[in-house]
C-alpha positions in Angstrom: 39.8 -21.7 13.3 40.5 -18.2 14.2 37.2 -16.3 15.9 37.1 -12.3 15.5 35.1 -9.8 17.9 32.6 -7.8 16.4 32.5 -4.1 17.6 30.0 -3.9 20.0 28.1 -1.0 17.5 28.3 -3.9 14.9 26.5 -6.5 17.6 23.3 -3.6 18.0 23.1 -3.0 14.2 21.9 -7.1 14.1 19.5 -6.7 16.1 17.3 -4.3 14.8 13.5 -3.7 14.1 10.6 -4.9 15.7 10.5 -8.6 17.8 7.6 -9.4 15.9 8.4 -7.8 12.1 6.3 -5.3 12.7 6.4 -2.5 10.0 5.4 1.0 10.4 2.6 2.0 8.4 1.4 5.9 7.8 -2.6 5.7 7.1 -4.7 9.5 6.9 -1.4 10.9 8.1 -1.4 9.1 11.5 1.8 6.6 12.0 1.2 3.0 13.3 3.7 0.5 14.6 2.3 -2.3 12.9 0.4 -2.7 9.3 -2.3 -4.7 11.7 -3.2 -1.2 13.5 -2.7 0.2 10.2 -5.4 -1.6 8.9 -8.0 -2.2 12.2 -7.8 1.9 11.8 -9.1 1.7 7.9 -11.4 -0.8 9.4 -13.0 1.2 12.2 -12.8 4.4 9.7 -15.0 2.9 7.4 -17.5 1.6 10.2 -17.4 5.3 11.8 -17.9 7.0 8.4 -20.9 4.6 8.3 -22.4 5.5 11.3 -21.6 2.7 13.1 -19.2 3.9 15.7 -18.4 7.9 16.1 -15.9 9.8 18.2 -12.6 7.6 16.8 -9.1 8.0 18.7 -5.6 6.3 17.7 -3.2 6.0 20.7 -5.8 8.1 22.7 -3.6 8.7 25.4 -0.6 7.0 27.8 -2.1 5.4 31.3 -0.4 4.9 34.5 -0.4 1.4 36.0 0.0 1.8 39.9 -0.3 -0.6 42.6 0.0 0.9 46.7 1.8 4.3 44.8 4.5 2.2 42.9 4.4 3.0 39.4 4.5 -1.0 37.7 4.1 0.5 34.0 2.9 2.4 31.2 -0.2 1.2 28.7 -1.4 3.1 25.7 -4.6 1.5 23.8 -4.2 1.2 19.9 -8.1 3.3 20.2 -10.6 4.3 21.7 -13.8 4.8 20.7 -17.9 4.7 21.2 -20.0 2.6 20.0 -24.2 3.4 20.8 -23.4 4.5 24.9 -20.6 2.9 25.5 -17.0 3.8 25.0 -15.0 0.8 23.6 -10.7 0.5 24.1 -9.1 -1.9 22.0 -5.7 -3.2 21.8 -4.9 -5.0 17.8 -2.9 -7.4 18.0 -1.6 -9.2 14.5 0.8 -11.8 15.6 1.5 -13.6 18.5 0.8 -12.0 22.2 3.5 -11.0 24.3 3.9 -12.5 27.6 2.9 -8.9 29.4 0.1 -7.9 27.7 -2.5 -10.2 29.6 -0.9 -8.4 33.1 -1.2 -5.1 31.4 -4.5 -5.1 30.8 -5.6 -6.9 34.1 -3.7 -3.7 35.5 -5.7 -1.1 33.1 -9.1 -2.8 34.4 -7.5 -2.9 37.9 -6.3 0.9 37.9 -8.9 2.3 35.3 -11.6 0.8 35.6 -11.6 0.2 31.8 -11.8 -3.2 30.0 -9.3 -3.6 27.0 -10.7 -5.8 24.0 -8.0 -7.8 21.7 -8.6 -7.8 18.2 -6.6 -10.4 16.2 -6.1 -9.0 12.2 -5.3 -12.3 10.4 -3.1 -11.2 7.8 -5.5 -11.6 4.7 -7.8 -8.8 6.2 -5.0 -6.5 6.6 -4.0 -6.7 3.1 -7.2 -6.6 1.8 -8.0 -3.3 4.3 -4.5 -1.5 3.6 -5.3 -2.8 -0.6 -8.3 -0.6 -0.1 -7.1 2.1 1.4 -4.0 2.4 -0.8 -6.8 2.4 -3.7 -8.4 5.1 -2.1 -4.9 7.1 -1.8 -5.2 7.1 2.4 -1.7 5.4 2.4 1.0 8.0 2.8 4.4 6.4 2.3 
């Protein structure tokens, strides 16, 4: 049996998209990498508009992780936000954890001084979420 060569432009064309099937979700006009963020922002929209929370940011801003002057990494929370006094930074997460996450955020807490939160979005919340917003016309496709 005769075995052919792919092009190597061929090879990077199968391996496309997101290691975890993430899909890209517009919500409000704001992009998110994953329908989970998508739908934790609907989430904490509704709890802000309620009173609840106040001062809401998505992808507030990029931190540097550096130990002794080396720069180890980069970290950017899904949001940021207060809740009452005290400001809460939260990371969604709607699939499996990859293996540098838990080193990242040890290094955010490290560096920053700030404590990220995980929030897992089981995937029946996040239709039901992105189902309302998309009824309220907050989905932009």
């Amino acid at each position: 049996m005769k075995q052919t060569m792919l092009p190597i432009r061929d090879v990077l064309k199968l391996k496309s998209g997101n290691k975890f099937h993430a899909r890209r979700t517009m919500v409000d006009g704001i992009k998110f990498p994953s329908r989970a963020q998508a739908a934790r922002y609907v989430e904490l929209r509704i709890e802000e508009e309620k009173g609840f929370i106040d001062s809401l940011n998505a992808h507030p801003m990029t931190h540097k992780l550096a130990v002794n002057g080396g720069l180890i990494g980069t970290y950017t929370p899904d949001f940021v936000y207060r809740h009452g006094v005290e400001w809460v930074t939260e990371d969604v997460k709607g699939g499996p954890v990859s293996r540098d996450v838990p080193l990242r955020l040890k290094l955010m807490e490290w560096c920053h001084g700030i404590k990220v939160q995980i929030v897992k979005m089981p995937d029946e919340k996040v239709g039901a979420l992105l189902g309302f917003a998309a009824a309220e016309g907050r989905i932009d496709e």
